[in-house]
C-alpha positions as CSV (number, residue, x, y, z in Angstrom):
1,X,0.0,0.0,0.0
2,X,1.4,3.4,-1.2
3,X,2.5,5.5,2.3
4,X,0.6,8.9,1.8
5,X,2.9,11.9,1.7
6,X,2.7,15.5,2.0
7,X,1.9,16.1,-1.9
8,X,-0.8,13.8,-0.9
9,X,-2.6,16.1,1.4
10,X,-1.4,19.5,-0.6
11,X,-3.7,18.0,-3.7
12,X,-6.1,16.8,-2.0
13,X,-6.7,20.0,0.5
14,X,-5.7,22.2,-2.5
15,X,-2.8,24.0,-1.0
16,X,1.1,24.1,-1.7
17,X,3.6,21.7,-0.1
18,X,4.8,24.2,1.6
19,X,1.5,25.2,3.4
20,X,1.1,21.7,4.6
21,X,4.3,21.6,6.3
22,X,4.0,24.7,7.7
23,X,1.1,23.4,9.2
24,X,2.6,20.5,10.4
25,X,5.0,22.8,11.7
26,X,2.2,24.3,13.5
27,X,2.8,28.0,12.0
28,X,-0.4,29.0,11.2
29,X,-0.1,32.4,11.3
30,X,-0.1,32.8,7.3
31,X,-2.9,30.7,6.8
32,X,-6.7,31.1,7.0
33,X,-8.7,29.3,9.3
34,X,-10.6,27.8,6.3
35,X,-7.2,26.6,5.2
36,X,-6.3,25.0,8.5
37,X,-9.6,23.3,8.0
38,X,-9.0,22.0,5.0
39,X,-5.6,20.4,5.7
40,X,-6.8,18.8,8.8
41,X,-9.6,16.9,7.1
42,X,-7.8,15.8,4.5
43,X,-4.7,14.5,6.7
44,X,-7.7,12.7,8.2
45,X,-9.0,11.9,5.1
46,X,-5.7,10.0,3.6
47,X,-4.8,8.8,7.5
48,X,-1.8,10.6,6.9
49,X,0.9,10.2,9.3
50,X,4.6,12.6,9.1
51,X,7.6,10.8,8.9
52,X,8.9,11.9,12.7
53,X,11.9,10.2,11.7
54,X,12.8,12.8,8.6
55,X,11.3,15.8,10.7
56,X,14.1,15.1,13.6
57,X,16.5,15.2,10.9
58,X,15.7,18.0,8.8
59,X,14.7,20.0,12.3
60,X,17.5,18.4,14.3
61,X,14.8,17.8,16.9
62,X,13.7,14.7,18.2
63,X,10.6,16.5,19.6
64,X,11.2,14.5,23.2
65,X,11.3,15.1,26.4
66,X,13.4,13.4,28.9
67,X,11.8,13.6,33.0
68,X,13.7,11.7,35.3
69,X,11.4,11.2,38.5
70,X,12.9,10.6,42.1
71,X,10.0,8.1,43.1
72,X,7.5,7.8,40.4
73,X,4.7,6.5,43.5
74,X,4.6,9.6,45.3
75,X,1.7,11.8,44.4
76,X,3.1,14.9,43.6
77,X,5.6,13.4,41.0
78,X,2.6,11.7,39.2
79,X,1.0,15.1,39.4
80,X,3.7,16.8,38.1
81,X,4.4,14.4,35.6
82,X,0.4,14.9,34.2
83,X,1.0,18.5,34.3
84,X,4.1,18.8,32.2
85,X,2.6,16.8,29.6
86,X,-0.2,18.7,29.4
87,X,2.5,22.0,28.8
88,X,4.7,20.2,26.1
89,X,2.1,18.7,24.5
90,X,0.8,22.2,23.3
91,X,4.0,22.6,22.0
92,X,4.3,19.0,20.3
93,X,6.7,17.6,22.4
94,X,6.2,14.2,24.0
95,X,8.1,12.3,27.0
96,X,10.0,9.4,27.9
97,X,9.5,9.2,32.0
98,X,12.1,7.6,34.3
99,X,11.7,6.6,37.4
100,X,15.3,6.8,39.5
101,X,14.1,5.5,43.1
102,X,16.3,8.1,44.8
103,X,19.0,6.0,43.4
104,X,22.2,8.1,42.0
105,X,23.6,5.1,39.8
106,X,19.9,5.0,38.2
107,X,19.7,8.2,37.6
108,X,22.7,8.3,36.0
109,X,22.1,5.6,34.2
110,X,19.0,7.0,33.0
111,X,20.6,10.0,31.4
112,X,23.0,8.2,29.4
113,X,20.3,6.2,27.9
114,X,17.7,9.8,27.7
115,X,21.2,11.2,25.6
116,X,21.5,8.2,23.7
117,X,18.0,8.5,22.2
118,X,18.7,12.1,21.4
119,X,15.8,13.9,23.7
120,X,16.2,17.6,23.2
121,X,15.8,18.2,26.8
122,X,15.8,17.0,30.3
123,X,13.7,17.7,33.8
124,X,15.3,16.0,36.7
125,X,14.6,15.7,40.0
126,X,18.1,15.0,41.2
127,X,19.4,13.1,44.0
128,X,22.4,15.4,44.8
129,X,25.2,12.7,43.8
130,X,25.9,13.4,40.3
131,X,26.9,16.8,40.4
132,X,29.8,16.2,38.3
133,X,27.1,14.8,35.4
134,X,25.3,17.5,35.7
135,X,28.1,20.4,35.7
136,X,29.7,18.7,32.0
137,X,26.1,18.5,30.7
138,X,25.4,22.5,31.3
139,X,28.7,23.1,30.0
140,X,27.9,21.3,26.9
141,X,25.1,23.5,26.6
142,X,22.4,20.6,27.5
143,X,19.1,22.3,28.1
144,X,17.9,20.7,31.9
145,X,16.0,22.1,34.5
146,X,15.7,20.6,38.0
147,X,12.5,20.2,39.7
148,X,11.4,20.2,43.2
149,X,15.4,20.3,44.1
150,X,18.6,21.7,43.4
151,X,22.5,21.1,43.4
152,X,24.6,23.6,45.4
153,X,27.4,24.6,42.7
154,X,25.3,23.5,39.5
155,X,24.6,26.6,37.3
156,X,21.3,24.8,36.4
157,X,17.9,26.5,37.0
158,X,15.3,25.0,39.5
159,X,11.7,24.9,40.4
160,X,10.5,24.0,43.4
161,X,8.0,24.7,47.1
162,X,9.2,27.1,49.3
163,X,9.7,25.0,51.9
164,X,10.7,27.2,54.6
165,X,7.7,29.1,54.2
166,X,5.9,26.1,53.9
167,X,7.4,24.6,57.6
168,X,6.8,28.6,58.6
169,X,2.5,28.5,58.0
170,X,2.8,24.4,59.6
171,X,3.9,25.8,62.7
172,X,2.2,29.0,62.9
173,X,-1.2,26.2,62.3
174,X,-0.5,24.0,65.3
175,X,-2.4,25.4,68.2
176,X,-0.4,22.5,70.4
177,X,2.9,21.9,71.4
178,X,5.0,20.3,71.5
179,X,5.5,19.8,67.7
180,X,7.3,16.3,65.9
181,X,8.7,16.8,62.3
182,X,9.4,13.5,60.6
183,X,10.9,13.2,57.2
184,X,12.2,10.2,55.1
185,X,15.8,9.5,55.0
186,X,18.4,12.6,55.0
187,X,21.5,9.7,53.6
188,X,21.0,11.8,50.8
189,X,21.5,15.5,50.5
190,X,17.6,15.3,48.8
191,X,16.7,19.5,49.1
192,X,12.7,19.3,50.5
193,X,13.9,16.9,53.3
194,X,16.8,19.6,54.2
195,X,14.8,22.5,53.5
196,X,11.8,21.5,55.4
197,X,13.5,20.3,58.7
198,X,15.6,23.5,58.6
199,X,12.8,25.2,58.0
200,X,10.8,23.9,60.7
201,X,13.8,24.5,63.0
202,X,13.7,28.3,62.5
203,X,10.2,28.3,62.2
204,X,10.5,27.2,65.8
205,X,13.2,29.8,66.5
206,X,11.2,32.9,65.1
207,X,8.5,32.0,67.6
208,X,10.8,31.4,70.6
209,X,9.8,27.1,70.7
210,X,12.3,25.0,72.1
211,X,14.0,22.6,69.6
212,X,14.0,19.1,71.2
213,X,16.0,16.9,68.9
214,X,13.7,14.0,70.2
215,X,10.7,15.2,68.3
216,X,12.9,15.3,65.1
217,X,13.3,12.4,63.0
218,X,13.8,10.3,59.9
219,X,14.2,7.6,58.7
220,X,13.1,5.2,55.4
221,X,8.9,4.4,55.4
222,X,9.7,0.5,57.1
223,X,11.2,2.4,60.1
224,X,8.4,4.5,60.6
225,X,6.6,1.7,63.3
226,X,9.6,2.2,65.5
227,X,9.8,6.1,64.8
228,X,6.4,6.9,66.0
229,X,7.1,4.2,68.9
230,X,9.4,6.7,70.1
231,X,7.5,9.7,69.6
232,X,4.0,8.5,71.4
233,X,6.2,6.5,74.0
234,X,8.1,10.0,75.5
235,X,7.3,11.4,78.7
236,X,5.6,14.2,76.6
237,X,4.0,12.7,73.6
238,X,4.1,15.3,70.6
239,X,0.4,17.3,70.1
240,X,1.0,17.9,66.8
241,X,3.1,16.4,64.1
242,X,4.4,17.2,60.6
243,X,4.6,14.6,57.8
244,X,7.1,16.3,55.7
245,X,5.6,14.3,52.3
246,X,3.0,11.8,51.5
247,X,4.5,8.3,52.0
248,X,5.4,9.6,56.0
249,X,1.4,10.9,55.9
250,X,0.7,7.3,54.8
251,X,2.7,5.2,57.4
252,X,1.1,8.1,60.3
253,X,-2.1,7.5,59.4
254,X,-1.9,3.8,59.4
255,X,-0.1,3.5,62.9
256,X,-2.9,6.3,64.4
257,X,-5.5,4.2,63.2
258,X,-3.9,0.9,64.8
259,X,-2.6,2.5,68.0
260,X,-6.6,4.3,68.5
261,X,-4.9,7.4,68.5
262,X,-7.4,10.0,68.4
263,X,-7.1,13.2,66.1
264,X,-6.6,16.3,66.5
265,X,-7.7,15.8,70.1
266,X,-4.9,13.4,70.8
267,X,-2.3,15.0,68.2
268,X,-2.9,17.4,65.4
269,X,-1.6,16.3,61.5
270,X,-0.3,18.3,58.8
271,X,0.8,16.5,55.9
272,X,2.8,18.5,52.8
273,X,1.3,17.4,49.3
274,X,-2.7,17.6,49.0
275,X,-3.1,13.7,48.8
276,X,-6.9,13.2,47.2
277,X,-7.6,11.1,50.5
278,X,-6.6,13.5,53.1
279,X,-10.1,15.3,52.3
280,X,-12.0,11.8,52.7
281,X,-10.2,10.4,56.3
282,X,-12.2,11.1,59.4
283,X,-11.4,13.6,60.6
284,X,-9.8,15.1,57.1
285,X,-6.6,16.3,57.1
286,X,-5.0,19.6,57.1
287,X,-2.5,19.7,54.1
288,X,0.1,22.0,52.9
289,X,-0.8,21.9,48.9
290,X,2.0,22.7,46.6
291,X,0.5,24.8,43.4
292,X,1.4,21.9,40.9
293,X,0.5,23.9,37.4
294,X,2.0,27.2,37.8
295,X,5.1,25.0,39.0
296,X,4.9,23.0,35.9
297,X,4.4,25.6,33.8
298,X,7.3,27.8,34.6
299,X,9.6,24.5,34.1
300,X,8.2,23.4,31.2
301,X,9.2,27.2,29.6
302,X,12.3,27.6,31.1
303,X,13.1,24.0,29.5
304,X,11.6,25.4,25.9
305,X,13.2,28.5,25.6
306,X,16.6,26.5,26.3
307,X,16.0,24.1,23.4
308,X,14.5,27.1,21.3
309,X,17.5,29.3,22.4
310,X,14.9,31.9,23.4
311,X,15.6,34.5,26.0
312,X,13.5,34.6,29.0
313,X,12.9,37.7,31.3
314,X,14.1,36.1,34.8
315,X,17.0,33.7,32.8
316,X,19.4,35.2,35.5
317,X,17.7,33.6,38.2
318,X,18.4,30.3,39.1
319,X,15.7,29.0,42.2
320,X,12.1,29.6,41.5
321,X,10.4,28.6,44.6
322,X,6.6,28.8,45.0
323,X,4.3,29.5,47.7
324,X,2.2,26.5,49.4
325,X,-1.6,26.4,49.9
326,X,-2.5,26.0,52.9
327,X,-6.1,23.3,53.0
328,X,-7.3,23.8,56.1
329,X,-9.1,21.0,57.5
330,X,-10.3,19.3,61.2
331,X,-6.9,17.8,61.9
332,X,-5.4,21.4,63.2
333,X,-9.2,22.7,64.6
């Protein structure tokens, strides 16, 4: 069966070559809307399909998108990850996800094989261990931008919560003391788990709360059991707690609901990342929401004005950090 080409279409919309590919090219602004029309139904007309393979070469674009997620189960990475599809999608990108498991030899490995297969960008959420990588790649000019963290020293730009005002409004919330933060594992440099426990330390400072290194912790989610042992088993159990992301807000909930642990008369909860069942537990939780679109947004064009060479207003600045929402619910009333 004879593949349909672009002279296809031109005849059969009865246009030019060249006004079909700058169609395809999506540059309509020479070209009626009655013409747009016209192309469109006859490319669905002759099922016509564009050799992607001949438009990378002749653009020296593969049109892809590289995203290299830290854990591809928690919710706000699947979030962001339907988010910045939505973006490069309008602007005919796809993307190849990754998941890297917070591992640095996986992420790593996962670049090399993104490179290999020619994506014309990358947005990583980096563990911290590849700085190295990442300093030869923006030297080479490789457009990347991290989200959610950062690399001291890496000239790369970043988008991500504002997590010291974020551990800031948590505390300023609890209407109980003494106050338990509990992150996952700080082995790795990772920036929300350092941001938010130094943040919650000075949010402690700027209202004159004593810091009692027994109410901090962290650890991986199978050591939570024993963490919150700990916690509910001092002389002074903790009224109100922090669950610095989603999969900490998972194992608390579980070990309040075993244990008969009432909320928020026992302990207030305020969890970081608006999980869709905070809103449905009895009593719903109080969440700190990060504002996924205008987050994904500003990546997603700081990535495509680096692969289009375009300059941006704000391409001097490096951090972009955005505000959380505070969801105010019955487990801080």
């Amino acid at each position: 069966m004879k593949k349909t080409t672009i002279a296809d279409v031109a005849q059969y919309a009865n246009v030019s070559n060249s006004t079909v590919s700058q169609y395809l090219n999506k540059r309509y602004e020479y070209m009626s809307a009655e013409t747009r029309k016209k192309i469109e139904e006859a490319i669905e007309a002759l099922q016509y399909r564009p050799n992607l393979m001949a438009r990378s070469l002749k653009q020296k674009s593969t049109f892809t998108i590289g995203i290299i997620v830290a854990n591809i189960i928690h919710d706000f990475s699947t979030k962001i990850i339907n988010a910045l599809e939505a973006e490069f999608n309008k602007e005919g990108f796809h993307m190849i996800v990754c998941n890297s498991a917070d591992n640095p030899k996986k992420e790593k490995k996962h670049i090399e094989t993104l490179l290999e297969k020619q994506v014309d960008g990358l947005i990583v959420f980096p563990t911290g261990e590849n700085k190295n990588l990442y300093i030869r790649l923006h030297q080479q000019a490789m457009p990347i931008v991290f989200i959610d963290r950062f690399i001291e020293g890496v000239d790369i730009p970043a988008v991500l919560l504002d997590n010291f005002s974020a551990m800031d409004t948590a505390v300023g919330t609890f209407r109980k003391q003494p106050i338990a933060f509990i992150t996952t594992s700080l082995a790795l440099p990772i920036t929300p788990r350092v941001e938010r426990l130094e943040g919650f330390r000075q949010a402690l400072r700027n209202r004159d709360l004593l810091i009692d290194e027994r109410y901090i912790k962290n650890g991986e989610p199978a050591e939570m059991t024993e963490i919150f042992n700990q916690l509910f088993t001092l002389e002074q159990p903790p009224r109100g707690i922090i669950a610095a992301n989603d999969r900490i807000f998972q194992e608390l909930m579980l070990y309040i609901k075993k244990r008969n642990i009432h909320v928020p008369n026992d302990v207030q909860v305020i969890a970081v990342d608006d999980v869709p069942y905070a809103n449905f537990l009895t009593p719903s939780i109080t969440t700190l929401q990060q504002p996924i679109l205008p987050m994904a947004q500003k990546a997603a064009s700081l990535l495509l004005a680096k692969i289009k060479k375009e300059h941006l207003a704000d391409d001097d600045q490096r951090l972009y950090r955005f505000k959380p929402i505070l969801i105010d619910r019955d487990s801080t009333n």
